[in-house]
TORFI-635311 format. One record per atom (N, C-alpha, C, O): residue in one letter; x, y, z. Coordinates in steps of 0.05 Angstrom, whole numbers, plus 5000, padded with zeros to 4 digits. Atoms other than C-alpha are relative to their C-alpha. Layout:
AXYZ...
This chain:
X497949815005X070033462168X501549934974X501549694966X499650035028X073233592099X502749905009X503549915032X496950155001X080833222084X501150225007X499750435004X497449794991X086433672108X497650365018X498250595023X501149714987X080934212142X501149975030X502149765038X498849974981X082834452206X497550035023X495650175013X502849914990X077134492266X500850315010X503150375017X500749784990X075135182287X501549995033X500749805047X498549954976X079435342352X498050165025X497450405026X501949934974X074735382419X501150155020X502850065035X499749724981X075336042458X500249815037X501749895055X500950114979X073235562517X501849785013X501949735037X498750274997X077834942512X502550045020X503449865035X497549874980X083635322551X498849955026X499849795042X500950024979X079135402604X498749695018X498249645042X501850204987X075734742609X502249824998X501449645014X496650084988X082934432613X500450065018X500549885035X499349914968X084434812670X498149855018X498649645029X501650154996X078034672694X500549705017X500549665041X499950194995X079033942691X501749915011X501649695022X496050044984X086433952719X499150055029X498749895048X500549904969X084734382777X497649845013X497649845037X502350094983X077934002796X501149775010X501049745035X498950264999X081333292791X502550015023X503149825038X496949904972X087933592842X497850035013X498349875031X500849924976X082333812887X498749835012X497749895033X501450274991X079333092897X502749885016X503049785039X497050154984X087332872903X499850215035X500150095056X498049804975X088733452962X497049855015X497749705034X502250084975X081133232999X502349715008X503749715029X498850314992X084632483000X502549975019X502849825037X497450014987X091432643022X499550155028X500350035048X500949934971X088533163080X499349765014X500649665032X500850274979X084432543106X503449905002X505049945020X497250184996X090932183098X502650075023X503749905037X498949854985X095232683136X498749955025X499749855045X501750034961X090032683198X500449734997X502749665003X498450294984X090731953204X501650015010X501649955034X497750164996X097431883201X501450235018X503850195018X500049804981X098032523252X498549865028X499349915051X500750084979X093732143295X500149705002X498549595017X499950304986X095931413297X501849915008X503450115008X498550124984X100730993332X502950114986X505050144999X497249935008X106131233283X500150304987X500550344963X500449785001X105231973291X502950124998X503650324985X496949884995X113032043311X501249934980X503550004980X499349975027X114331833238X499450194985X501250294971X501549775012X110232333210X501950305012X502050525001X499249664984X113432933247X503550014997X504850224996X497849924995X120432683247X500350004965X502350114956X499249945034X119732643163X499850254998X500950304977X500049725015X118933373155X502250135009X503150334998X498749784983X123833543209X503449824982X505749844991X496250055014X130233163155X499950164993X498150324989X499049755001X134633573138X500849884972X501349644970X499350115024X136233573061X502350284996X502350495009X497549855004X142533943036X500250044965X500649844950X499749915022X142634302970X502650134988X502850364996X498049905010X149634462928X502349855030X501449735049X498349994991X156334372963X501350205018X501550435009X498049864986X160834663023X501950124986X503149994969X501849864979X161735233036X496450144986X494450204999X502949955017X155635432977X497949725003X497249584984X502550174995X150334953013X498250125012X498750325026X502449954990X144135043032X497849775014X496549605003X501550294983X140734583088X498050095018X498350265035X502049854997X133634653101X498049675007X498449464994X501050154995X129434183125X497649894981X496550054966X501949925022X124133843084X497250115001X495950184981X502549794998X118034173113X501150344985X500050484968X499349695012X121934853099X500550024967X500350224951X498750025041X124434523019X497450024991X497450114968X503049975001X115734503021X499650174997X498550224976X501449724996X114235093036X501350144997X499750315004X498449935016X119235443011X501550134975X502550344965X498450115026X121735152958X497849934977X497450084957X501550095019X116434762921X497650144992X496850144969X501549824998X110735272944X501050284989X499450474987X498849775025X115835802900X498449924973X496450064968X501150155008X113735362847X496450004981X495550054959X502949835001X106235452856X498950154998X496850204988X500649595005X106436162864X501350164972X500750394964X499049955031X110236212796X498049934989X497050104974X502750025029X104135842757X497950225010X496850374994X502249744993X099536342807X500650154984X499050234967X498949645005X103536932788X498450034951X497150204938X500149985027X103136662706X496849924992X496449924967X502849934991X095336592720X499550194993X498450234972X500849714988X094837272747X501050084964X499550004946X498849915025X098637552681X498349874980X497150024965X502250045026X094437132632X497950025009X496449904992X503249975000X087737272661X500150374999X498050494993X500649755004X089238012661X501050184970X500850424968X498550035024X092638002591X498249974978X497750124959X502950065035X086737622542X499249785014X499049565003X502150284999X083137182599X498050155015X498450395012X502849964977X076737342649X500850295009X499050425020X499449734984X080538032672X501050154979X502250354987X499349895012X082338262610X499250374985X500250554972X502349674995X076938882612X498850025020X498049865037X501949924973X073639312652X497549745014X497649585032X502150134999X067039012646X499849745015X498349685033X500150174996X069238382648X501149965029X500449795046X498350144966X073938372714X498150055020X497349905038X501649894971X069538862759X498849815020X498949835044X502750144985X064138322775X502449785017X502349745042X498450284983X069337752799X502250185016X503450075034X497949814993X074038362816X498850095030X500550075048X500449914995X069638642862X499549765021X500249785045X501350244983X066637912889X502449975022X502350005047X497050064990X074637762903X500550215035X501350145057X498749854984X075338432942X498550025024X499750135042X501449994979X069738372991X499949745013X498349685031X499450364998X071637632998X503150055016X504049875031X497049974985X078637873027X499250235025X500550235046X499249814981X076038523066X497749895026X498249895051X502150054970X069538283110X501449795013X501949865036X498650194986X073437603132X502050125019X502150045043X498249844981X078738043163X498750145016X499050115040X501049834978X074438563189X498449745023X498849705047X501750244975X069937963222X502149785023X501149685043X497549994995X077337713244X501150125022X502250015040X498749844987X079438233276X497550205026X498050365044X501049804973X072438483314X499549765026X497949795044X500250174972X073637833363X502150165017X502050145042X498549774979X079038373389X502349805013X502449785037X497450194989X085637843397X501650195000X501350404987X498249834994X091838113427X503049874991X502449714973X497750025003X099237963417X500049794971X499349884949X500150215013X100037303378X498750034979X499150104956X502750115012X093637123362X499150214984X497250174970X501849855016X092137733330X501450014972X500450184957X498349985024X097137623270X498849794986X500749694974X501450185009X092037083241X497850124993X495949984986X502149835023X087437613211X500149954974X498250024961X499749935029X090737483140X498949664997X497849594977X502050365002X087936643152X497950044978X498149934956X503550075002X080636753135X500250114967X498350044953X501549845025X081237173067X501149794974X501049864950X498350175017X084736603030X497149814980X495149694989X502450195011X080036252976X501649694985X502849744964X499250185011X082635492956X498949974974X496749864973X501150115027X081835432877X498849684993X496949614979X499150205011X083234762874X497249855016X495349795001X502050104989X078034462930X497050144989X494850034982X502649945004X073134942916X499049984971X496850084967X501350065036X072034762833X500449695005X499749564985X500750275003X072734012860X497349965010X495849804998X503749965004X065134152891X499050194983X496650194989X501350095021X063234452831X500249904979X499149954957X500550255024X065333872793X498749774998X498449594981X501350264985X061733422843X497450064981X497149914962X501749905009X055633802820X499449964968X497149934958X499950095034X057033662743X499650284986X500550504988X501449765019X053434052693X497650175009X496550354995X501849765003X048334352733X501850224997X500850434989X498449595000X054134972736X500650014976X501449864959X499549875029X054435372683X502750024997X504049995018X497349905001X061535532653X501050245013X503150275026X499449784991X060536272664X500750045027X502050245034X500749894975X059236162738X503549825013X504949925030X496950024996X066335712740X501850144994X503750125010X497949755011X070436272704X498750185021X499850405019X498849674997X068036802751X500949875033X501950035049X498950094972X069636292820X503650014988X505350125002X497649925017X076036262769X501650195013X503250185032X499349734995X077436942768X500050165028X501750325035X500749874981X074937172827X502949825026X504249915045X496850104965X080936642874X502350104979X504350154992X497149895008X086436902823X500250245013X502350295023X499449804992X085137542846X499550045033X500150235048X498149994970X085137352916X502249855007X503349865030X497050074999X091136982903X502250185003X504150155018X499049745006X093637652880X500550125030X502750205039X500949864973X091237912947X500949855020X501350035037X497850194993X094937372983X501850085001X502750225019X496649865009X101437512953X500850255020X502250305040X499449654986X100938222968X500649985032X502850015041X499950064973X099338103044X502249885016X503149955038X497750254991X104637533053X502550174993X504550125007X497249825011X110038053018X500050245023X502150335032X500149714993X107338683056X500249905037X501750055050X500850054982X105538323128X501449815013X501849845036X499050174990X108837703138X503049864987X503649624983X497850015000X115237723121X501850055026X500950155047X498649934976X121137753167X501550274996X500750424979X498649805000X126338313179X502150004966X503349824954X499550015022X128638513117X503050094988X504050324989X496549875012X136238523084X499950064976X499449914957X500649905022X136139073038X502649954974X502050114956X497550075009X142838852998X500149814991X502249764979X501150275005X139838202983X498550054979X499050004956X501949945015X134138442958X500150304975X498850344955X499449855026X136439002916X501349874975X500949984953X498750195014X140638472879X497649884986X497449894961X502250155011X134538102868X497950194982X496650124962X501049815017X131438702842X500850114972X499650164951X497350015039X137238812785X497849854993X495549924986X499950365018X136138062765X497450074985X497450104960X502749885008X128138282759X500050124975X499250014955X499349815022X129638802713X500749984976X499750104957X498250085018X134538482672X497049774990X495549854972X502350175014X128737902658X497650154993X495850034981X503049845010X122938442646X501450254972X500250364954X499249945023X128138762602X499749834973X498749914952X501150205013X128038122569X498049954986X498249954961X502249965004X121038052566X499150254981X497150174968X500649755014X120038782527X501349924982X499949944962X498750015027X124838602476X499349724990X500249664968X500550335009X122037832469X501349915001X501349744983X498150365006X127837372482X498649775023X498149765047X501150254983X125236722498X500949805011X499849585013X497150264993X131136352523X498049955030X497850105049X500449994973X127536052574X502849825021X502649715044X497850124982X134435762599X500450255025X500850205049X499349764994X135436572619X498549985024X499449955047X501349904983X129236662649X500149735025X498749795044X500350244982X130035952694X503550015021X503749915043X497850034991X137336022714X500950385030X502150455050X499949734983X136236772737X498250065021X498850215040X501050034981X130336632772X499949905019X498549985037X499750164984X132736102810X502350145020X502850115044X497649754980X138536632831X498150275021X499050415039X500449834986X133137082853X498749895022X498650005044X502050154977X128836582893X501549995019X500650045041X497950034978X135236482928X500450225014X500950195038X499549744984X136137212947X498650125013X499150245034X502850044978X129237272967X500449835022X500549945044X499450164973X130536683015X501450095027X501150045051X497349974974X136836993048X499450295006X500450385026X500549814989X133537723043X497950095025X498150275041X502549954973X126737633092X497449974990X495449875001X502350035009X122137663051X500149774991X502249674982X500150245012X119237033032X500249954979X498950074962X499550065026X121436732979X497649844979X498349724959X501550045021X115136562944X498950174979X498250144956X500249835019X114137202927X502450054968X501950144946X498350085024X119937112880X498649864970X498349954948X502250135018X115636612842X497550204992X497350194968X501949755018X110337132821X501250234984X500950334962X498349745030X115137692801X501449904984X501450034963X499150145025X119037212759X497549884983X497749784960X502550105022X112437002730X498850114980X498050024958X500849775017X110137612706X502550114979X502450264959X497449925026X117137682669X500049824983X501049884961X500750215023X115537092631X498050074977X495650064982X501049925016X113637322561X497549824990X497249584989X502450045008X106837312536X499749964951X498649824934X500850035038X107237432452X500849785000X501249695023X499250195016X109336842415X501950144983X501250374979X499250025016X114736882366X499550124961X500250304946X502650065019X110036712309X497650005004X496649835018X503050074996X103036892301X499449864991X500549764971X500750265009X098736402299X498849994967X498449794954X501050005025X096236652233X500849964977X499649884957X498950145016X102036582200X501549685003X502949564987X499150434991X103735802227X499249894978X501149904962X500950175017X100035422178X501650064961X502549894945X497850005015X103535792122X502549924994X503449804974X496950074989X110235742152X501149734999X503449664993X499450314999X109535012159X498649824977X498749574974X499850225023X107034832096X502550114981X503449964964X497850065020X112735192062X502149925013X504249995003X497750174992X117534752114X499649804994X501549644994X500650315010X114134182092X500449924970X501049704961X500149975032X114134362019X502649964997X503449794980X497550085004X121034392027X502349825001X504249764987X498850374999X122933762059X498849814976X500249614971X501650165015X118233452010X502549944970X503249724961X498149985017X123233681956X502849905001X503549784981X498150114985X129333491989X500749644983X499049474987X500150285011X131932781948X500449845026X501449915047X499850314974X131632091994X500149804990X498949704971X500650345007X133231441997X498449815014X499049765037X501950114988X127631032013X501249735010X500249605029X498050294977X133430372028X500550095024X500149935043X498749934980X136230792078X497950115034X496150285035X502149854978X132830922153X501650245015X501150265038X500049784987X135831522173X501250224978X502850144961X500449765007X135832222145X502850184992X504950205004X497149855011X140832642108X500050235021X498350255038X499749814990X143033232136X498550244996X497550365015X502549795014X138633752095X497449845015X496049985030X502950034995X132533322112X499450045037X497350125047X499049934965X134933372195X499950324995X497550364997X500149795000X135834102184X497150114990X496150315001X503349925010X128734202149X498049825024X496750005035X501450024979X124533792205X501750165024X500050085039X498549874983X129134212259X498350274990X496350315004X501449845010X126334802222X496750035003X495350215014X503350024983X119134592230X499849975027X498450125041X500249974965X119934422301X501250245008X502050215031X499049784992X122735122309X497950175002X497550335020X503149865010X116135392276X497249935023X495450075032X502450094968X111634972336X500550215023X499350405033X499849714973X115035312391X500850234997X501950365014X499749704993X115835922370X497350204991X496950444992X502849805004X108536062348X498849915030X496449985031X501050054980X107235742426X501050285021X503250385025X499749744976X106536332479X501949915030X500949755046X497650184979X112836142534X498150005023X498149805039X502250004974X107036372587X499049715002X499549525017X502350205001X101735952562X501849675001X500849515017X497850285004X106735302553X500349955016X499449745024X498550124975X110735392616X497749895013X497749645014X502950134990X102735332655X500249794987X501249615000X501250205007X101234872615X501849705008X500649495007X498050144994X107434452636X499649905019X499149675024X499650054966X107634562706X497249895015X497049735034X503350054990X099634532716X500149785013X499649765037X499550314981X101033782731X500549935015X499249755027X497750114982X106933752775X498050195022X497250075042X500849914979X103534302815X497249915020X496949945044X502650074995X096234012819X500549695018X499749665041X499150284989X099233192831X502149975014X502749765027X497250114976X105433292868X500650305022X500150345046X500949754977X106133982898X498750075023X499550095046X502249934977X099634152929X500949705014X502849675029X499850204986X098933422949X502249995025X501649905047X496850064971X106333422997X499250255011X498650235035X501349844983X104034073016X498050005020X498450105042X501750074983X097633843045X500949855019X500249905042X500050244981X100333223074X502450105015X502749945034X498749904983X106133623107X498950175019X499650155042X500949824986X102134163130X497349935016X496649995039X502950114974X095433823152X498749845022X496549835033X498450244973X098133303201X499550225023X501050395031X500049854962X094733593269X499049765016X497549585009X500250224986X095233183328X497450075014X497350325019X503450034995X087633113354X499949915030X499850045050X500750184984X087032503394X501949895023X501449775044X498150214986X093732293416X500850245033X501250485036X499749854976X094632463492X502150155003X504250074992X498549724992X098233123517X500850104972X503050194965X499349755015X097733443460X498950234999X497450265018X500249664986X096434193459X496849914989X495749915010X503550005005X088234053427X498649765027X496349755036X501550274987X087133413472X498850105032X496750075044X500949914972X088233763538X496950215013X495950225035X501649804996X082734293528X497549924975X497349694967X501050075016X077434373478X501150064969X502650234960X498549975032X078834263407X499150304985X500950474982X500949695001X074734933384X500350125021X499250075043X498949774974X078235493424X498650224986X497050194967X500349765017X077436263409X500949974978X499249924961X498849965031X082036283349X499549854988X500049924965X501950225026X078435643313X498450114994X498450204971X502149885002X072635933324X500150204976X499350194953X499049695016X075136643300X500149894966X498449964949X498550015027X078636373235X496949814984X496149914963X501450095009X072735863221X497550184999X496450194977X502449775009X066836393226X500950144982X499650144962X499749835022X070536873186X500749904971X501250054951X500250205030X071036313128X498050034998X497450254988X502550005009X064436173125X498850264998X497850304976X502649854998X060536763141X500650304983X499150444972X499249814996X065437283132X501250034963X501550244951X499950065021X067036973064X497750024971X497950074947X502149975025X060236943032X497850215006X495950234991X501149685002X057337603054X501850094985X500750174964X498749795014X063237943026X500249974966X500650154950X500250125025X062837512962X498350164988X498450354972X502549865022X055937602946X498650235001X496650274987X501349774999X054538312974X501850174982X501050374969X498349755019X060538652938X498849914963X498750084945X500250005028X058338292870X497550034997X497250074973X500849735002X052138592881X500150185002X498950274983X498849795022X054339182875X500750154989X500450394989X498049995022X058239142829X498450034972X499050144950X503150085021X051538972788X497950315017X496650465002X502249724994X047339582829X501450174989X500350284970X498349765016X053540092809X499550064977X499850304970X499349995029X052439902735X502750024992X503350144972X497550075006X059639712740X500449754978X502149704961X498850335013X058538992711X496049905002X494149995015X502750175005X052338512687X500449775006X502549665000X499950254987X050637892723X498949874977X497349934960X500450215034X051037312673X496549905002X495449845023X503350065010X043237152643X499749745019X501749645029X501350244986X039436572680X502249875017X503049645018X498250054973X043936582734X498850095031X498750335034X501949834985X039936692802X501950105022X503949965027X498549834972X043037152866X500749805017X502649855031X500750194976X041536482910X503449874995X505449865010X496950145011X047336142866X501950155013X502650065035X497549764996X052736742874X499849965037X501849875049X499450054973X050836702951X500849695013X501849655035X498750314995X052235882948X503350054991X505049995007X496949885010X059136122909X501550135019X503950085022X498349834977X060636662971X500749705020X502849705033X499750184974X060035983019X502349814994X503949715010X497350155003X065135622969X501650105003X503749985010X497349804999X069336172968X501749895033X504049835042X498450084966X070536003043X502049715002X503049675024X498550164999X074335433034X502750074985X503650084962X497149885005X081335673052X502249824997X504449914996X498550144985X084635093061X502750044994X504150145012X497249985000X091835073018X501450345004X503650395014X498249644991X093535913024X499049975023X500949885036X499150034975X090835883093X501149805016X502049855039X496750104986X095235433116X502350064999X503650125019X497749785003X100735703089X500950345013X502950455020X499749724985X098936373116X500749855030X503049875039X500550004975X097836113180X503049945007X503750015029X498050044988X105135863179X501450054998X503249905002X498649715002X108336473167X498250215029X499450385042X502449844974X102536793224X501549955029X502650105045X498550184968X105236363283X501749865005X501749644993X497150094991X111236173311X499849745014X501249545010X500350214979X108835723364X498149764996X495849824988X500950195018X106534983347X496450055007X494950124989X502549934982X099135053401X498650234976X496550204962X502049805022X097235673355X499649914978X497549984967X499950135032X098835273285X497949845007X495949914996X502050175002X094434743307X498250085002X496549954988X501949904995X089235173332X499050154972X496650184967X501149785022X088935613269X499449674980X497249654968X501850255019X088134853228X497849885012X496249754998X502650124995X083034633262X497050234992X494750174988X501549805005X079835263251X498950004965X496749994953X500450035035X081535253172X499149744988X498749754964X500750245005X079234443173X496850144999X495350184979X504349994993X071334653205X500250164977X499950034957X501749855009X070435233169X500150004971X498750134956X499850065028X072735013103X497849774991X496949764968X502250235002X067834413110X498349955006X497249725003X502049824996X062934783134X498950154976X496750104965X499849805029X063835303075X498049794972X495949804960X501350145024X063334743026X497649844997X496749784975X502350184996X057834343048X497050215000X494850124993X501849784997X053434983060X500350124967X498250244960X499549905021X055735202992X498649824978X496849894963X501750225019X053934562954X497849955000X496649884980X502649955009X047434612981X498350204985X496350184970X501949745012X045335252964X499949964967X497849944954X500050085030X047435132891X499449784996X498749784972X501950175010X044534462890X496750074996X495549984976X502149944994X037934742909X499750214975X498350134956X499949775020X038835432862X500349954978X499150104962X500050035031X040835102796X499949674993X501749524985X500750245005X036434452791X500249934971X500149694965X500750115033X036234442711X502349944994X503850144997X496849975013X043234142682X500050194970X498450274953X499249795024X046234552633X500849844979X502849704983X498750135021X047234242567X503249984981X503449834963
């Protein structure tokens, strides 16, 4: 490369960042699940259960808020998560994998038959009262586990065939959301939530005119998460509609940056100095201030904030999530699985409609999607693959758990629906990894 040239900027490198983030969290969340079942089933199980059940206290009397830390989990930190989802969803339908027709249909279509046969297969075991509010379990696809088997795999997977497992769980993340907003919410206080609706407004006003104070957008959203909380609806949905108010342009195009910043540099350059002295006049502090003004404001607040949070959500988030939520007691006597058999109906139910109910709907809707002449299946890619892809898809584990604990009230059904979302997620993936080991023997260069 020539002195001062710049390299060519890779369409790809965004993605294979993510990529590498999300595959590397989905090795952490396998470790910490094991970890959770242990420590759910050994001698110091009544540690484990009474940590979720402290009570932590946020702000001051009488403006406090005291919530236990399973609830500050799930919650709170799972707000959080559903904010980078939500700012996902918005950059993949914006200028990433969903940004055209063409391009979304095929993973659009994979997504949508990946959420509707799991339910229908769900719902024809014919459960009554309870049990039948665990239909929304099975349609959940885990990003994070399911791109850590195909990173086990390496380079036989192609890129294309990671961008459309990609695309295809954002938009049943999407499909998530929706469900969890429309279905499992509680009774709803409309006075709460119209408030929270202003706030909305006022930040998507924001957003249309470009101010990028993200102090605005962080201080208002944290007012609406709150009003979501106290209105019924769950407050994670908060975290996606404040996500989508988080501005997408930049400031500065990137086309003019390099300009911009050589005549800030040109200008400091000019600037007199004393080379005795180690710190900076006032002009030369005001001219680097100036260039660092020029960085973040040709940086997209979307693309940044992700890129921020990606971490905290992938290494600390999911992780306390898992290990709060995947603690089921198994082994230890009189508990609600020990007395009977561990696969009941509703394991069963929730674990067939992962696997089976998951990768028919996968790989028959994205065919097609490809018979319609809606969408073209990527070149030297074979059908066998896409149906090993429907089997990963089935691994629900972090949104169905979460669903499930919004689904059931009573502890006997929570455990029953994880044991369900344990088999059939590890089922899914092991049935999944073969097929695509077998289907795409040549590595990809």
């Amino acid at each position: 490369m020539k002195k001062n040239q710049f390299p060519k900027p890779n369409l790809a490198d965004p993605i294979q960042w993510f990529l590498k983030h999300v595959t590397s969290g989905g090795v952490l969340l396998i470790f910490v699940t094991f970890l959770a079942l242990l420590w759910a089933n050994s001698p110091m199980k009544e540690y484990y259960e009474s940590l979720w059940e402290y009570d932590f206290i946020l702000g001051l009397a009488p403006f406090e808020l005291k919530k236990s830390l399973l609830h500050w989990i799930n919650d709170g930190m799972m707000a959080i998560f559903f904010f980078v989802v939500g700012l996902e969803i918005k950059r993949e339908f914006i200028a990433g994998e969903l940004s055209s027709f063409r391009q979304a249909i095929f993973p659009v279509f994979g997504a949508i038959g990946g959420m509707i046969v799991p339910i229908l297969l769900f719902v024809s075991f014919g459960f009554s009262g309870e049990m039948s509010q665990g239909w929304g379990i099975p349609m959940a696809t885990d990003i994070a586990f399911s791109l850590a088997i195909l990173g086990i795999l390496g380079k036989k997977v192609p890129l294309s065939l990671k961008i459309f497992l990609t695309a295809l769980a954002i938009v049943d993340d999407l499909g998530a959301v929706l469900v969890i907003a429309m279905f499992y919410s509680n009774t709803i206080l409309w006075y709460y939530l119209f408030f929270a609706l202003g706030l909305l407004l006022i930040l998507f006003a924001a957003n249309y005119f470009n101010i990028q104070n993200l102090y605005l957008y962080t201080y208002v959203g944290f007012i609406i998460w709150l009003l979501f909380l106290k209105s019924g609806i769950h407050p994670t949905i908060a975290g996606v509609l404040v996500a989508f108010s988080i501005p997408m342009r930049p400031k500065i195009h990137i086309n003019d940056f390099i300009p911009k910043i050589k005549d800030g540099l040109k200008h400091f350059s000019t600037l007199p100095r004393d080379d005795k002295k180690f710190v900076m006049s006032n002009k030369q502090l005001a001219a680097i201030d100036h260039v660092e003004s020029l960085v973040k404001k040709t940086q997209s607040p979307l693309q940044m904030i992700e890129h921020n949070l990606s971490g905290a959500v992938n290494y600390l988030i999911l992780p306390l999530f898992a290990l709060a939520n995947a603690g089921v007691t198994i082994f230890s006597p009189g508990s609600p699985l020990s007395s009977g058999a561990i696969l009941n109906d509703l394991s069963i139910a929730i674990a067939v409609s992962l696997v089976f109910g998951k990768a028919i709907g996968i790989s028959l809707f994205s065919w097609l999607a490809v018979k319609l002449k809606l969408s073209v299946k990527p070149r030297n890619i074979p059908w066998k693959a896409f149906i090993g892809l429907g089997f990963i898809g089935g691994i629900g584990f972090t949104m169905s758990l979460f669903i499930s604990s919004l689904a059931f009230e009573t502890q006997e059904l929570m455990n029953q629906a994880k044991i369900g979302i344990f088999f059939g997620s590890i089922a899914a993936g092991l049935i999944g990894f073969y097929i695509l080991k077998t289907s795409l023997k040549k590595e990809i260069a």
